[in-house]
C-alpha positions in Angstrom: 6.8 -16.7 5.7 10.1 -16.3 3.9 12.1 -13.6 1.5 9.8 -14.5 -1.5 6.6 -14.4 0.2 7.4 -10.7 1.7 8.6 -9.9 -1.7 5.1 -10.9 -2.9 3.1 -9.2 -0.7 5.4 -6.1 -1.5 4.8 -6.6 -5.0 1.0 -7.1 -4.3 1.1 -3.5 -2.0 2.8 -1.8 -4.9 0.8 -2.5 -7.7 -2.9 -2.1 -5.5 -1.1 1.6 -5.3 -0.2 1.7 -8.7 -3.7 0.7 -10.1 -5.4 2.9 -7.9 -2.9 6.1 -9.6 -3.1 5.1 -13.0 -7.1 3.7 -13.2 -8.5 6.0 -10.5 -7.0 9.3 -9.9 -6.2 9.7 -13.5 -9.9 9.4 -15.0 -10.8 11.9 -12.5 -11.0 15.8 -13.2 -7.8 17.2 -12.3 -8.2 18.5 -8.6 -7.4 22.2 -7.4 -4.4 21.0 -5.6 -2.0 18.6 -7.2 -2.0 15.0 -5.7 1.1 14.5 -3.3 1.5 12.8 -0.2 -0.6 14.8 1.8 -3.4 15.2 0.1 -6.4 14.5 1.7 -7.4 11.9 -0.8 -4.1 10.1 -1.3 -4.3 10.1 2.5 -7.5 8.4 2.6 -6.3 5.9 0.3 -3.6 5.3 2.7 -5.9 5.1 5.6 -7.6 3.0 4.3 -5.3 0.6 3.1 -3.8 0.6 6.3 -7.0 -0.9 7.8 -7.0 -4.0 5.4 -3.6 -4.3 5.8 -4.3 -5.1 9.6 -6.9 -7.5 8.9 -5.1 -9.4 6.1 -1.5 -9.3 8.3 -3.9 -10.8 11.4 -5.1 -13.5 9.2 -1.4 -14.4 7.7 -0.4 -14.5 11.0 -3.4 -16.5 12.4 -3.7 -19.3 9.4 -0.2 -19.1 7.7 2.2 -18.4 10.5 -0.4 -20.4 12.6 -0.2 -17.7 15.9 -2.9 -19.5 18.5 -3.4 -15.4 19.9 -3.3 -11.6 18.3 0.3 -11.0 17.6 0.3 -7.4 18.0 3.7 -6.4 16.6 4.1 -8.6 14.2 0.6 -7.3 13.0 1.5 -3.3 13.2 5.0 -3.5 11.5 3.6 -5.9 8.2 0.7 -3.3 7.7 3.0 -0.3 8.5 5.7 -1.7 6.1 2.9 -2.6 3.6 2.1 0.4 3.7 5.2 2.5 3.6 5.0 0.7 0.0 1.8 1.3 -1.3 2.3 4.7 -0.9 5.1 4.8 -3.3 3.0 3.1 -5.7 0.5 5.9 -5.4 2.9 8.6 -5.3 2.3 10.9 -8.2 5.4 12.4 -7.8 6.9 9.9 -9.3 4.2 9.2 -12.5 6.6 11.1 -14.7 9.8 9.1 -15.4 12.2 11.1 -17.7 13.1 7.9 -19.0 15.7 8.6 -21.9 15.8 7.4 -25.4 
């Protein structure tokens, strides 16, 4: 895989996070405690795209990089880094931009 395709699949991690702040957690009632990074939900969210991460990462590595076994760090740092990215897409700390005129 080269620049462009990790530039895709960073792309593709923060806009999952991004539609899952803007078209989920926003049409929900507004929760006792604000979203952030801990939250048990975002957490969740995080959880659980961690998981998929880890099964798409073992398949890119199995049919695109074409590795005959489980390449275990190669498979932990994509879905951490994938990750680490998402979660700024579903950051709602940063939903308000003061974006000037």
């Amino acid at each position: 895989m080269g620049f462009l395709n990790y530039l895709l699949l960073g792309t593709l991690a923060f806009a999952s996070g991004w539609a899952i702040r803007v078209y989920v957690l926003a049409k929900k009632p507004d929760p006792k405690r604000p979203y952030s990074l801990k939250h048990p939900v975002i957490l969740s969210y995080l959880a659980i795209f961690f998981a998929i991460m880890l099964l798409v990462s073992w398949l890119i590595g199995k049919y695109l990089l074409g590795h005959e076994h489980l390449d275990v760090p190669f498979v932990l740092v994509n879905s951490a880094v994938a990750t680490f990215v998402f979660s700024f897409g579903i950051s709602p700390d940063l939903a308000g931009y003061d974006v000037p005129d």
